[in-house]
Backbone bond lengths (Angstrom), bond angles and torsions (degrees), N, CA, C in turn:
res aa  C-N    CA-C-N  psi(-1)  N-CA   C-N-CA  omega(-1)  CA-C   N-CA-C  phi
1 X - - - 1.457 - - 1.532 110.72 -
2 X 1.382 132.17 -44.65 0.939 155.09 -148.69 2.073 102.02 -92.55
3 X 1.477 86.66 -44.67 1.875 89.00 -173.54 1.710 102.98 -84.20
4 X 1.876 113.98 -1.35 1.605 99.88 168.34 1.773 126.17 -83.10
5 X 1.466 110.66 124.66 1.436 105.24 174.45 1.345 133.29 -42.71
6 X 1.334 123.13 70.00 1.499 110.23 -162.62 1.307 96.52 -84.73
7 X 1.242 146.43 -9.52 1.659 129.69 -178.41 1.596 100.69 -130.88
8 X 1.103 102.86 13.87 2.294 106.21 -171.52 1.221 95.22 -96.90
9 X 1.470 114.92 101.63 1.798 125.69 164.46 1.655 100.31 -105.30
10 X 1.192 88.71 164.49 1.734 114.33 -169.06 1.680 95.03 -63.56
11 X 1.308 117.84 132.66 1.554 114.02 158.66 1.758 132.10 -53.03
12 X 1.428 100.83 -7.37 1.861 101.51 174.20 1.488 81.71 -119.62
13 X 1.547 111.10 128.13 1.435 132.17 136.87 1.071 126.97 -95.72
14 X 1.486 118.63 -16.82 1.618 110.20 -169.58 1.826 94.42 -90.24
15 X 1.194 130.86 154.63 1.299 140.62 178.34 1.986 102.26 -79.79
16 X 1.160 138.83 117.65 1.819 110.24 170.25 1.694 74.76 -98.27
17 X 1.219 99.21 116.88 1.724 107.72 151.08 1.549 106.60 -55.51
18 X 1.330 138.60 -48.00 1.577 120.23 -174.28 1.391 107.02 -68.49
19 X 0.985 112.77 -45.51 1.878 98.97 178.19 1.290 121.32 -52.83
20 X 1.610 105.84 -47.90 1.635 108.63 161.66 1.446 130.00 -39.78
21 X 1.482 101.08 -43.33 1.308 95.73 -172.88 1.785 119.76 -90.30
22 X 1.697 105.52 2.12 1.197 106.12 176.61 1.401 108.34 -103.32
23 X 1.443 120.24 -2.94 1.550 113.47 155.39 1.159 119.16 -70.51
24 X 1.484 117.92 -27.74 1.645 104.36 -154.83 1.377 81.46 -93.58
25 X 1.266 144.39 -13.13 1.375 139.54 154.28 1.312 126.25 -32.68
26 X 1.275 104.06 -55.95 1.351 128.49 -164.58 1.538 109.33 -80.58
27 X 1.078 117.39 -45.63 1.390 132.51 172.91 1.676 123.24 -75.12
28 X 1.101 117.72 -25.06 1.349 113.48 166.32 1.654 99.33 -146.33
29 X 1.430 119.51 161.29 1.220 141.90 -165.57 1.567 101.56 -116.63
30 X 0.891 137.37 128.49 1.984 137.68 164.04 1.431 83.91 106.38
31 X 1.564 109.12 -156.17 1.466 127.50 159.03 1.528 97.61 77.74
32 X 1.457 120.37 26.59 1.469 115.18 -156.23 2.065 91.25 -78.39
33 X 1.136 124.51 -34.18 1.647 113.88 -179.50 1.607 108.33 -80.55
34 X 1.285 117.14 -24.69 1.495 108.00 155.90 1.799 139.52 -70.66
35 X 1.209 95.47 -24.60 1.427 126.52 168.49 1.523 96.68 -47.60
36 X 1.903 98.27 -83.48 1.600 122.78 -176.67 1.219 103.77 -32.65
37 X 1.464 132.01 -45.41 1.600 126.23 -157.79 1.784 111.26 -92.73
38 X 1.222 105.62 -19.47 1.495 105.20 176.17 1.656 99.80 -88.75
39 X 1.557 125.87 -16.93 1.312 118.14 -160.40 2.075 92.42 -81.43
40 X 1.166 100.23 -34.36 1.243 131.90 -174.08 1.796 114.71 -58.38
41 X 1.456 90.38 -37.92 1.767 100.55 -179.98 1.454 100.43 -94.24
42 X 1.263 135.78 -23.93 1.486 138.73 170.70 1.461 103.74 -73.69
43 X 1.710 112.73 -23.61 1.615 89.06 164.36 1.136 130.29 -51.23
44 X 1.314 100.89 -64.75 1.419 154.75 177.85 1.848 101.19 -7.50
45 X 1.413 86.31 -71.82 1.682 122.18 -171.97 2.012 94.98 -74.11
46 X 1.249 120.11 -21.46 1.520 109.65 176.12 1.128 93.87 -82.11
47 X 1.516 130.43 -46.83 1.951 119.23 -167.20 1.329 93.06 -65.63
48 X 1.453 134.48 -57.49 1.547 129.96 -157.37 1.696 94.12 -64.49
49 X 0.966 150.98 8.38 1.735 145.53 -150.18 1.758 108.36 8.12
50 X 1.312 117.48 51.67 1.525 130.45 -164.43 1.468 110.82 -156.45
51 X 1.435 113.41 145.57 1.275 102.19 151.94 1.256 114.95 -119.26
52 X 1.272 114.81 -4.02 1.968 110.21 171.58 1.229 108.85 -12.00
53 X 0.929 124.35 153.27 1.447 143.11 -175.05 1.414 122.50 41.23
54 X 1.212 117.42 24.15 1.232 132.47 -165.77 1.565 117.21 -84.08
55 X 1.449 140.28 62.38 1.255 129.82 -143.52 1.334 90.62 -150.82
56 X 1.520 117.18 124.04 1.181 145.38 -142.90 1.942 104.37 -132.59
57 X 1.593 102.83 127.78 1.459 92.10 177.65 1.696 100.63 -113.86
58 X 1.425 139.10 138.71 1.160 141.31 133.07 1.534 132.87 -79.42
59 X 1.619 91.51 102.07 1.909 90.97 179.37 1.196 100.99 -114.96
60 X 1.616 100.99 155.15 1.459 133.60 -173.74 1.370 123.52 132.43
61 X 1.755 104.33 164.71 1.347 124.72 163.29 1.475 103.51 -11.58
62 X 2.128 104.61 132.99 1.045 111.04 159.47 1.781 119.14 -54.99
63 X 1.295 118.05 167.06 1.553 107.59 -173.23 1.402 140.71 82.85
64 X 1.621 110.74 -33.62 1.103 105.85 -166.37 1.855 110.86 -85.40
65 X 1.095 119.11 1.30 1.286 124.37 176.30 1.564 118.26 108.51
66 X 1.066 115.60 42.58 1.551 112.92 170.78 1.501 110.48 -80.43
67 X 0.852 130.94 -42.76 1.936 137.90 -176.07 1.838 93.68 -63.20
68 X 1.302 100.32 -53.87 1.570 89.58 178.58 1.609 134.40 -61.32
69 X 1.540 95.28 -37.35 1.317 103.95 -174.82 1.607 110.25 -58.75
70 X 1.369 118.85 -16.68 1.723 126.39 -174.51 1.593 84.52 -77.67
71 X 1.271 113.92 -71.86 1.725 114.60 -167.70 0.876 122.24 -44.69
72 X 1.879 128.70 -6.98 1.408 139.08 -176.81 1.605 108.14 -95.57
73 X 1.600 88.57 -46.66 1.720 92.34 170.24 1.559 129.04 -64.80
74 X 1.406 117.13 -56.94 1.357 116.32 147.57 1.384 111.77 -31.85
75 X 1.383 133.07 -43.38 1.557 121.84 170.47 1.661 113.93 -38.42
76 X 1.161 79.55 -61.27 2.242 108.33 -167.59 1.285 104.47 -62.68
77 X 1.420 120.38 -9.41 1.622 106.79 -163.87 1.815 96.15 -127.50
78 X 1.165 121.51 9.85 1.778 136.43 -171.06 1.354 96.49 47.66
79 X 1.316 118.45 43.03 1.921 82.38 166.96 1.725 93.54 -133.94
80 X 0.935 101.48 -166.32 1.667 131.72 -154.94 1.292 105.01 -67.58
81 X 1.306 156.38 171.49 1.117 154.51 -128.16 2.160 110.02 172.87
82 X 1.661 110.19 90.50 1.125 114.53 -176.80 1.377 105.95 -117.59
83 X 1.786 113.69 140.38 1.360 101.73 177.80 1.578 98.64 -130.68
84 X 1.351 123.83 153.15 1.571 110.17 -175.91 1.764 90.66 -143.74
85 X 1.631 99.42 114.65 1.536 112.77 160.77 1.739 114.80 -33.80
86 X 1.057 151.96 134.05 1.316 157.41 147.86 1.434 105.91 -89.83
87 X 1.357 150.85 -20.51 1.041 147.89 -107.31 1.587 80.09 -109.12
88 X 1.565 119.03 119.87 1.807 110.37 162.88 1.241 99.77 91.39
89 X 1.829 132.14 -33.20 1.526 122.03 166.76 1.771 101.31 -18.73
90 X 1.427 99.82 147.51 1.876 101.50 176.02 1.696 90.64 -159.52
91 X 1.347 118.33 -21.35 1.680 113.44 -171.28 1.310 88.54 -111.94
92 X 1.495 102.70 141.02 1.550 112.83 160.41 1.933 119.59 -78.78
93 X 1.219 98.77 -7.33 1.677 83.61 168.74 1.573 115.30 -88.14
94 X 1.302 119.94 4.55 1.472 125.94 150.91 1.338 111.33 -46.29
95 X 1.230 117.12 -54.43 1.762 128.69 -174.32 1.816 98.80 -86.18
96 X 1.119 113.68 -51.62 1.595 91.66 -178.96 1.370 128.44 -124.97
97 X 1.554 95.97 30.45 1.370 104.22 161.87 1.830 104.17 80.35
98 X 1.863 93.42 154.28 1.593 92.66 175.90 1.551 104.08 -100.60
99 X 1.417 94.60 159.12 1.653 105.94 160.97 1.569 115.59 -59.43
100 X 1.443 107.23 136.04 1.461 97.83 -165.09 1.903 105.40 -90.42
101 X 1.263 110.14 22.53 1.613 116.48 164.10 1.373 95.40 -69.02
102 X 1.880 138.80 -45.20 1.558 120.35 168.68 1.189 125.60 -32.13
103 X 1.471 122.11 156.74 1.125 122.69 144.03 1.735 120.48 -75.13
104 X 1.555 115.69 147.13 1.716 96.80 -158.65 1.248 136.55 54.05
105 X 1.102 103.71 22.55 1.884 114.98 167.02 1.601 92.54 -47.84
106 X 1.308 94.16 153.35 1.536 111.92 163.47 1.671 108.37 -147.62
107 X 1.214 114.87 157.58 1.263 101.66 175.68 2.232 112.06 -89.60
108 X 1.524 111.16 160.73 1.363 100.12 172.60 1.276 137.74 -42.92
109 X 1.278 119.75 159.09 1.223 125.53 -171.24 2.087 120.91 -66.64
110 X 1.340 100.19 -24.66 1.115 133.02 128.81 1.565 134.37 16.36
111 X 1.237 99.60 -122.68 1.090 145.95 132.03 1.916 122.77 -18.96
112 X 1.292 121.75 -65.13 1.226 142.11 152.77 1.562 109.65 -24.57
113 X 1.668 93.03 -89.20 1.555 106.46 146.25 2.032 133.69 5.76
114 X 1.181 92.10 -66.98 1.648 118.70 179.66 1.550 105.23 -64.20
115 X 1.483 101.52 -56.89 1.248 108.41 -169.31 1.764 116.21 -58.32
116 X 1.665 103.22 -39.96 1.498 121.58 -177.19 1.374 96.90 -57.18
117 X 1.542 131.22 -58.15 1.031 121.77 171.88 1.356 141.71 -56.43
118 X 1.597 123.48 -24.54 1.530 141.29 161.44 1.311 79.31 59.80
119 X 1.356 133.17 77.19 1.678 137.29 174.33 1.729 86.45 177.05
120 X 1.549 101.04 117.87 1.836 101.27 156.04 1.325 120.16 -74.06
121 X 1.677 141.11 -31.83 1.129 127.14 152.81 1.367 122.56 -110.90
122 X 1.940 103.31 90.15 1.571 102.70 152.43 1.507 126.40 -88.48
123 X 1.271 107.10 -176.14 1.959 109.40 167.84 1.213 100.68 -74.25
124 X 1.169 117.97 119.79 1.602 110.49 173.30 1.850 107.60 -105.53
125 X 1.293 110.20 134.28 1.764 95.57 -164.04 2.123 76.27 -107.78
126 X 1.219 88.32 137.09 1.876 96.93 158.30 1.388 112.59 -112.38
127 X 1.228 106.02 91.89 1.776 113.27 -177.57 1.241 116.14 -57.08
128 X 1.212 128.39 140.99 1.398 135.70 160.93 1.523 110.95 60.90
129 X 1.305 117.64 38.90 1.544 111.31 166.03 1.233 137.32 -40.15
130 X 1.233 109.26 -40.25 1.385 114.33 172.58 1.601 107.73 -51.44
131 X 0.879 112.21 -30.23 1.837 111.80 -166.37 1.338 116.40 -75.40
132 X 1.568 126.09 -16.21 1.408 147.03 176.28 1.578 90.27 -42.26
133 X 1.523 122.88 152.33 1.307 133.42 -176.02 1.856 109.05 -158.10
134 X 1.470 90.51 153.26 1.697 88.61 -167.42 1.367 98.06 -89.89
135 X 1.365 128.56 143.41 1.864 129.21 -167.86 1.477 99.75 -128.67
136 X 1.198 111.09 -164.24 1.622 120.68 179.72 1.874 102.29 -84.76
137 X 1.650 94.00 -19.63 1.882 93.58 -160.75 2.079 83.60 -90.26
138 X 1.201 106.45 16.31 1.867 90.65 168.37 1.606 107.53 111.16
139 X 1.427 125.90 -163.95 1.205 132.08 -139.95 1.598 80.52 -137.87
140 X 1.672 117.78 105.43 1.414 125.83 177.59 1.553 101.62 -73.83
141 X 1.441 117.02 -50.92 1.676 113.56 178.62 1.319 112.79 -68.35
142 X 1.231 133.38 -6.86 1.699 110.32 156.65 1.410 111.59 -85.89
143 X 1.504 104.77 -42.23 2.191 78.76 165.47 1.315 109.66 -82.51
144 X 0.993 142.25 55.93 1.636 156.48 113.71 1.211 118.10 -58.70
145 X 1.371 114.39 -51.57 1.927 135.45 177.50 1.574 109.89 -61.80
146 X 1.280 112.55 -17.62 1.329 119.67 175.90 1.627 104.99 -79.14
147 X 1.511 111.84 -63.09 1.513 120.25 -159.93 1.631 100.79 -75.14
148 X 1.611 126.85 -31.18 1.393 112.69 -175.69 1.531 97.52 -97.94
149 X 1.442 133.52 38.44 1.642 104.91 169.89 1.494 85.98 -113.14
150 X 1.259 101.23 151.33 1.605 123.65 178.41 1.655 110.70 -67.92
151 X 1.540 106.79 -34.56 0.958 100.59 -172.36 1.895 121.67 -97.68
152 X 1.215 109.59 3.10 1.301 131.20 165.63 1.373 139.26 -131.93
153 X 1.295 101.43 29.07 1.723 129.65 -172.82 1.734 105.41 -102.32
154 X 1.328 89.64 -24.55 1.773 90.71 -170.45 1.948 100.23 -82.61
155 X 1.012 122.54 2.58 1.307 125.66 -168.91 2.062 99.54 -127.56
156 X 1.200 112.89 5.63 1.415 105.34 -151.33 1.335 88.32 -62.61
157 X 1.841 104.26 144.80 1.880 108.23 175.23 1.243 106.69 -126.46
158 X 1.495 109.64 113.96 1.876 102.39 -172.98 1.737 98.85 -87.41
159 X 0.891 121.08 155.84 1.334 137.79 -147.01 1.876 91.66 -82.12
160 X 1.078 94.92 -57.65 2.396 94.38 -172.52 1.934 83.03 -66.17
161 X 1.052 137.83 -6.29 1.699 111.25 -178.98 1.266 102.86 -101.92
162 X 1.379 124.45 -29.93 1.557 123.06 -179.83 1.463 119.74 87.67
163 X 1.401 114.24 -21.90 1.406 126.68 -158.05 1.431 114.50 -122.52
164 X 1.193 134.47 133.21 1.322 127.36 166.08 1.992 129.21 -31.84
165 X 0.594 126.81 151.37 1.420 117.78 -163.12 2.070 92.75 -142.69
166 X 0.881 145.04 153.26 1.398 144.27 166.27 1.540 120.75 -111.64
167 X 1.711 104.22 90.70 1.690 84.49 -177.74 1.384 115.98 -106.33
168 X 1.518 127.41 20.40 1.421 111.40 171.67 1.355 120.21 -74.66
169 X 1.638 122.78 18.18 1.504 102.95 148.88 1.639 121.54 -108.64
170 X 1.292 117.18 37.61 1.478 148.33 158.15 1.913 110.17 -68.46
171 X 0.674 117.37 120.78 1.637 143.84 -163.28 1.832 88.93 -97.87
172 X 1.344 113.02 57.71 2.063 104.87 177.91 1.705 107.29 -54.11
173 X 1.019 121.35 167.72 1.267 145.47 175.34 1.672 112.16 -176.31
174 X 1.440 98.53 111.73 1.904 109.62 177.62 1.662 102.19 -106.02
175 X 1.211 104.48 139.31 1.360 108.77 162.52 1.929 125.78 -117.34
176 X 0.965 111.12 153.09 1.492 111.96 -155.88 1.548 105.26 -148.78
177 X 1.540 102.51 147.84 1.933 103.57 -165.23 1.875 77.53 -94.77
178 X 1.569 100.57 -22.35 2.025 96.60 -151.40 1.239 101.10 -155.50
179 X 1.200 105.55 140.12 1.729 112.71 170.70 1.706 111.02 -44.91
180 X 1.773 99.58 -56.29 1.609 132.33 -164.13 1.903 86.59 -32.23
181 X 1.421 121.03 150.90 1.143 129.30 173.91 1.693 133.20 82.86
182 X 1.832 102.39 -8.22 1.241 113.81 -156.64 1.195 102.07 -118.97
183 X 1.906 116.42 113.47 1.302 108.30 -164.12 1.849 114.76 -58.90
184 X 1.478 107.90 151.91 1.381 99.90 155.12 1.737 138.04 -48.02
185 X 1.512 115.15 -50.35 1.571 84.00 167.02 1.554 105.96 -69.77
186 X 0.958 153.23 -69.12 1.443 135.75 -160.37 0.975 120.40 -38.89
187 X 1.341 155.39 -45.16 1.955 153.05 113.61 1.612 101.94 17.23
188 X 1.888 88.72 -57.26 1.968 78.64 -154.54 2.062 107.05 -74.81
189 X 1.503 110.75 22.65 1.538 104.58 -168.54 1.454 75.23 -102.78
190 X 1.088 143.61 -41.30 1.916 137.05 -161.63 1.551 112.01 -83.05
191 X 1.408 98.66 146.80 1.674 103.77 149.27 1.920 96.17 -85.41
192 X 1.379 97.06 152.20 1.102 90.72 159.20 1.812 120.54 -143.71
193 X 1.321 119.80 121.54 0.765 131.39 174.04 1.672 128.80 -97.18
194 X 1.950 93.22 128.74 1.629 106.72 -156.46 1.736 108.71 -82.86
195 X 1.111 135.54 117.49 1.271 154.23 -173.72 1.339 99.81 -78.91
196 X 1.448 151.46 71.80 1.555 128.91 -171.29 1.845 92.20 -89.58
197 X 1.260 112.87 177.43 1.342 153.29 -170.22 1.456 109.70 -43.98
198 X 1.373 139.17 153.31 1.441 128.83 166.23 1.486 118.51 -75.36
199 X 0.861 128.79 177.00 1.487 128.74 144.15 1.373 123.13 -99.17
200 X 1.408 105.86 175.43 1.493 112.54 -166.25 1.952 86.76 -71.92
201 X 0.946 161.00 -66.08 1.435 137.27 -142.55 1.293 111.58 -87.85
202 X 1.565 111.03 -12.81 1.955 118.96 168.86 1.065 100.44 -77.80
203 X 1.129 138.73 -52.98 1.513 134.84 165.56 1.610 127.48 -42.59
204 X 1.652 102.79 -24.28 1.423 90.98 -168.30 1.139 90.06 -104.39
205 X 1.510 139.13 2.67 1.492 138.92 -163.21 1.603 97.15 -109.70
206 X 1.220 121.02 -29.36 1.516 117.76 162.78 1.595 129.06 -84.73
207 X 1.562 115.25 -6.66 0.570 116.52 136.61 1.433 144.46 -69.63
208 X 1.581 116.92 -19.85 1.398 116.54 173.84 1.338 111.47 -69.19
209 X 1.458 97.94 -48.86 1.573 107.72 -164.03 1.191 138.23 -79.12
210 X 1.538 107.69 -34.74 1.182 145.16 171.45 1.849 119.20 -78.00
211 X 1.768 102.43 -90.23 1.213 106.24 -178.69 1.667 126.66 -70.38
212 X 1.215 126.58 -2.67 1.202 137.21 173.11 1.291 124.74 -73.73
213 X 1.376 99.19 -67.74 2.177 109.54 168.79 0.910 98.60 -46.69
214 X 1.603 137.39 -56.15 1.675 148.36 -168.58 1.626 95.17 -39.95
215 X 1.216 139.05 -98.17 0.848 170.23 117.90 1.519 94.04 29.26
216 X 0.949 133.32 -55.67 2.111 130.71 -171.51 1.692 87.90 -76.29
217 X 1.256 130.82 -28.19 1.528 126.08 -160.21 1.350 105.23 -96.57
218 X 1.629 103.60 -33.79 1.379 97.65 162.75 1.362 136.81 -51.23
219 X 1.853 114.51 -55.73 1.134 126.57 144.23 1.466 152.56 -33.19
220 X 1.191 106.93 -2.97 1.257 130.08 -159.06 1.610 132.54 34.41
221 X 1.697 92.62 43.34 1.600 111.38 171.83 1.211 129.21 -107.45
222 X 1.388 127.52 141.64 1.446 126.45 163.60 1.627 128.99 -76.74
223 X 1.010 109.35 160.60 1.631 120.42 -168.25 1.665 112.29 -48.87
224 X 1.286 98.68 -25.61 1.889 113.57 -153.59 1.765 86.47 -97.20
225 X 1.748 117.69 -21.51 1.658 94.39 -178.72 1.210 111.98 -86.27
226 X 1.527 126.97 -22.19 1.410 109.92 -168.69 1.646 94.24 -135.92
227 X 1.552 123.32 160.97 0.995 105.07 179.93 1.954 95.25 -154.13
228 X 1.603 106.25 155.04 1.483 88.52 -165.49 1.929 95.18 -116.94
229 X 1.242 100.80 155.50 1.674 98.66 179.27 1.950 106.41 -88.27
230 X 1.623 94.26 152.25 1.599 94.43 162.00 1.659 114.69 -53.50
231 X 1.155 126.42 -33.50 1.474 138.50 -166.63 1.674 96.97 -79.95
232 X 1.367 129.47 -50.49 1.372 106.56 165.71 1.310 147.34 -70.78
233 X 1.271 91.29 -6.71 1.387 106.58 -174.20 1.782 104.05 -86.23
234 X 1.227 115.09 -34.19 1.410 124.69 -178.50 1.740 97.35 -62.80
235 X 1.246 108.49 -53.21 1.264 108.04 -148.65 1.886 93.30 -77.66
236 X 1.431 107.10 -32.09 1.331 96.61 160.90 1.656 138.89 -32.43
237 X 1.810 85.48 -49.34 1.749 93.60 -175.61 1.206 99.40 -88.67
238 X 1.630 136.97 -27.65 1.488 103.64 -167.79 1.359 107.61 -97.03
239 X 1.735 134.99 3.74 1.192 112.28 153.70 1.783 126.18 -112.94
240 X 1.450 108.48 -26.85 1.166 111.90 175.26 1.281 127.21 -68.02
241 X 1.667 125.43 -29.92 1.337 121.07 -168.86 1.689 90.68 -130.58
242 X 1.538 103.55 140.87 1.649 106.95 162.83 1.439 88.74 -148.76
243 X 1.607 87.77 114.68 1.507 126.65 -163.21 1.684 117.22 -138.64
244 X 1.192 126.33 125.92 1.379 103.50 168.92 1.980 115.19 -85.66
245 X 1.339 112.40 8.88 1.264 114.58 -146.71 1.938 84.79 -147.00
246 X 1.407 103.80 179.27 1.662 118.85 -174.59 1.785 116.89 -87.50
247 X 1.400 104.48 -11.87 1.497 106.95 -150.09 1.733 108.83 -67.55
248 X 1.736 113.63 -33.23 1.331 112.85 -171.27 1.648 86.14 -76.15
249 X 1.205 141.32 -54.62 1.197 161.91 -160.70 1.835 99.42 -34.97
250 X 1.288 88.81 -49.67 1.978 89.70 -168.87 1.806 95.66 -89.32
251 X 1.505 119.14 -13.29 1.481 102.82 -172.79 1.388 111.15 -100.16
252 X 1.897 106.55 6.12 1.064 106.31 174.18 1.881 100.70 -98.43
253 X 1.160 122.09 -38.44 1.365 131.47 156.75 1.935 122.92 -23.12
254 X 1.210 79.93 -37.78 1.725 86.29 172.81 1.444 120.77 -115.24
255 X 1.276 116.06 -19.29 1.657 101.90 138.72 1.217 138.45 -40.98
256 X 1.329 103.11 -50.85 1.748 132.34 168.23 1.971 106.92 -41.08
257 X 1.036 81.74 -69.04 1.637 99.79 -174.01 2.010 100.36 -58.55
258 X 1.699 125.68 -42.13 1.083 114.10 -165.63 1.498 97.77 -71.05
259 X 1.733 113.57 -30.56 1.662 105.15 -160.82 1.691 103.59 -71.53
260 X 1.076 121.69 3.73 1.536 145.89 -152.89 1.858 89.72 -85.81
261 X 1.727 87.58 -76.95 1.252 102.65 -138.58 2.047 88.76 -75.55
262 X 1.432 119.83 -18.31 1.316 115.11 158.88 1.417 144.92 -64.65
């Protein structure tokens, strides 16, 4: 009770939209109408001086950067940075915690969350929503409907805390491969914004810039020992990986580099 932030907010409240928008620059390459629309909802939330209701969906292709794009924003906005697997959730005391009459009560996933951060409004990313499933222990996406409504988030009570907790100054962000699986009211609490696929020259430009150094630093090489051509890299993407996203792209990148260094 005692180790939750109930009055510990992030030291930047004001939003600088230009800094924002030169992280998400910096951090990912393409994505320029997804960029625009999150730069756009941080307006939004700078005129309102709020983010209540602020709950953001990323759909699409594995790979293409939805998990990151939260960690970029949490960059842009100075605060804290929480991400919580959904993937296989099936009990709702995952989301709001057990009564601590159990043995092994724990409190929700939630909640937990908050605490990791010791900040009442971080980015909180909810990975893989779609994957939430109904079990014998209850319906995890209706206590979902609790924590993303604006208008009953400020009271949310996880069951092991007993006590009201206030999370509408929580920054949500869900990510999703697919609509398919995701009840209708829970949809209707998000914007959701569609992430489609790279192209072949966003791909090969994040690969220069991005997944390559990654990958030489991993190895413990410099720029001057190994070096990759525009021509392999093409021929990389148009026969080795068919991907809408980076992920085969960098695990083929370090194959590359192991058959190298063998």
């Amino acid at each position: 009770m005692t180790s939750l932030p109930w009055n510990q907010s992030s030291a930047q409240q004001d939003i600088d939209l230009e800094a924002a928008e030169r992280v998400l620059n910096e951090d990912h390459y393409g994505l320029d109408k997804i960029k625009k629309r999150i730069l756009q909802h941080l307006a939004v939330m700078k005129l309102r001086k709020s983010q209540q209701g602020s709950i953001l969906m990323f759909i699409g292709p594995p790979g293409v950067g939805k998990t990151s794009l939260g960690k970029s924003i949490a960059r842009a906005l100075g605060k804290k940075y929480v991400r919580v697997a959904l993937g296989g959730v099936r009990d709702d005391a995952e989301i709001r915690g057990h009564r601590r009459t159990y043995i092994g009560a724990l409190p929700g996933r939630i909640i937990a969350g908050i605490k990791k951060a010791g900040e009442n409004d971080p980015v909180f990313i909810l990975d893989e929503i779609d994957k939430l499933t109904r079990g014998f222990g209850g319906d995890p996406a209706s206590a979902m409907l609790e924590v993303l409504d604006p208008e009953q988030n400020n009271t949310f009570q996880d069951h092991y805390l007993d006590t009201p907790f206030d999370l509408s100054k929580v920054f949500f962000i869900a990510t999703a491969n697919s609509l398919e699986g995701i009840p209708l009211p829970l949809l209707d609490r998000m914007e959701v914004i569609d992430l489609s696929g790279y192209t072949i020259d966003e791909k090969r430009q994040i690969a220069r810039n991005h997944l390559w150094p990654k990958q030489l630093k991993e190895h413990g090489l410099e720029d001057n020992q190994l070096q990759i051509t525009d021509q392999a890299l093409t021929k990389l993407l148009t026969h080795y990986t068919r991907e809408a996203g980076v992920r085969d792209l960098q695990r083929k990148n370090r194959q590359h580099l192991q058959t190298h260094e063998s």
